[in-house]
N, C-alpha and C positions, 0 to 999 in steps of 0.2 A: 154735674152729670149724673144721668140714674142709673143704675146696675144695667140696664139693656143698651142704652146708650153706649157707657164703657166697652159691655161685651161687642157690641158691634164694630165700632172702633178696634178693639183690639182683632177681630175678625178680620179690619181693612189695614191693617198694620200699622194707626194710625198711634205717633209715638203722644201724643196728650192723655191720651185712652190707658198705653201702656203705663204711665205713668201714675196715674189716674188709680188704677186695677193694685199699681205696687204698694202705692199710699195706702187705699184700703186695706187689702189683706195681709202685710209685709209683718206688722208685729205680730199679729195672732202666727203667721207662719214662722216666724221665727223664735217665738214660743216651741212650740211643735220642733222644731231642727236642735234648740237647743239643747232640749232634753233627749237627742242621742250625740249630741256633740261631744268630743274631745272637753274642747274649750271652744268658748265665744266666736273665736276667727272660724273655727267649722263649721261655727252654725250660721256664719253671713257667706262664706263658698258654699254652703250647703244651700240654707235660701236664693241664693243667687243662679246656681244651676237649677235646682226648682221651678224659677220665674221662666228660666229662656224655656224650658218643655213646659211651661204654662203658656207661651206663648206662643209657642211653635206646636201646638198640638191643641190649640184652644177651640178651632173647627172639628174638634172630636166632640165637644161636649155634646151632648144631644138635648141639653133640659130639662134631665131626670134624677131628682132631686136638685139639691142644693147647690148652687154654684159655687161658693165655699168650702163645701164636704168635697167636692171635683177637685180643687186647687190643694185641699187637706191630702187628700190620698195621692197626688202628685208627690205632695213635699215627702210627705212618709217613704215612699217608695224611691223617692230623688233620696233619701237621708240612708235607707238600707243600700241603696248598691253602691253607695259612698262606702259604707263599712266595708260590705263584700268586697270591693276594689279593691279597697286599702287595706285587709287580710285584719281590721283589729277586731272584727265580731270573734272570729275562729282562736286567735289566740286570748280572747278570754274567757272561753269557757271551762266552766269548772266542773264537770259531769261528776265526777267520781266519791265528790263529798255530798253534794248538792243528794242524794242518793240515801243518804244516811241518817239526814236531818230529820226532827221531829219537828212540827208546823206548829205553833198557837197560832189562835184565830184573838185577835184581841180587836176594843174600839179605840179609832185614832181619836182623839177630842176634838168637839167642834171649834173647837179655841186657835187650831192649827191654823196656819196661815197658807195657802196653798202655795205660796213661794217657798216658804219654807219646806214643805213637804217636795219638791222637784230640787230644793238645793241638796235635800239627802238622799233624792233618789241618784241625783246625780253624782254621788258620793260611790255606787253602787260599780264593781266591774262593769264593763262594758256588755259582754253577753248578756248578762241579769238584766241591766238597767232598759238590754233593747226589748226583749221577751215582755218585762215588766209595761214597759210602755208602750207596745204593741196590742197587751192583750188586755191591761186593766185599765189603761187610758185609750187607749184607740179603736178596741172594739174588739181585735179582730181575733179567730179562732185557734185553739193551737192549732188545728191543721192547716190553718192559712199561714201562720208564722211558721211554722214547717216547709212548706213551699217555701216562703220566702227566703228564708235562712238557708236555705238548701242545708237542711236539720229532719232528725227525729222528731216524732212529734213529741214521742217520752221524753226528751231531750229537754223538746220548749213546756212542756210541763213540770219538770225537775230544775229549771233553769227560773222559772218562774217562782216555785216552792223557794228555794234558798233565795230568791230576789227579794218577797217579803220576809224574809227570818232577820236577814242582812239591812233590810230598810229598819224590821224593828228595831233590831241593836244599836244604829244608827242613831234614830230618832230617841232612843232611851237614852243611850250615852252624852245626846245633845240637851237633852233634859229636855224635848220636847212633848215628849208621853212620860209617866212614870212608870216601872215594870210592873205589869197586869197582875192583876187578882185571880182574877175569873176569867172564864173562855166568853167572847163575844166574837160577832164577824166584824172585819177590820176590813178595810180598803175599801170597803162600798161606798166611802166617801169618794174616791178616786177613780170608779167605774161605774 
């Protein structure tokens, strides 16, 4: 089936189509859910409510852009009001320290493996890790992640700050960077 096909199909409710649409997108989105996930089982509830408002709202799309990037900012926004619900964004924020911290800007090596880099991001509290992902993987602006969060925006800017201080440490302590020399910019690999 071709991408317009599928889309059409899943327009006439047609479950081969539906099927069709989960096969293709279903790992890549489940990439994306996992890295604000608990654990694994949150991110197949989490993909899983995703697909039904991918499917029940699939006559929204209009055609502009990416039909992929459509089903992408479903899942992200299906993955925050899971958190909002479920009250764990709120109680992991850590404002008070995050505030204090001094930032190196360091380079991750190309040698990293990018699973490896989402296992230690996923290491990261849960506020950090959603900010982190919001803004350096997903695009989106602090004042969009502010909306989102129904947050400051200083908030998701300071939340972000101690996100990579906290990844570095991470990453060092697992021996996968050694501790930095010199100041370089870091995470441009990741955004």
């Amino acid at each position: 089936m071709t991408e317009e096909a599928i889309f059409q199909g899943c327009l006439n409710n047609n479950s081969a189509a539906q099927r069709e649409l989960y096969n293709k997108y279903s790992p890549k989105m489940l990439a994306v859910c996992y890295r604000f996930a608990h654990k694994r089982e949150d991110a197949e509830d989490m993909l899983q409510e995703g697909f039904i408002k991918v499917f029940s709202q699939i006559h929204t799309f209009q055609n502009k852009g990416a039909f992929e990037g459509w089903v992408r900012r479903i899942m992200v926004h299906t993955c925050i009001n899971n958190l909002k619900k479920n009250k764990r964004f709120n109680e992991s924020v850590d404002i008070a320290y995050a505030s204090s911290i001094q930032v190196r800007e360091e380079s991750v090596p190309s040698i990293v493996q990018a699973k490896q880099v989402v296992e230690c991001i996923r290491m990261l509290p849960l506020g950090y890790r959603t900010v982190l992902n919001l803004y350096a993987i997903e695009g989106y602006s602090h004042k969009e992640i502010a909306e989102m969060l129904d947050i400051e925006e200083s908030t998701s800017r300071s939340q972000y700050t101690r996100a990579k201080q906290m990844l570095e440490e991470i990453l060092i302590r697992k021996k996968i960077i050694q501790k930095p020399k010199e100041k370089l910019p870091w995470l441009s690999a990741v955004r």
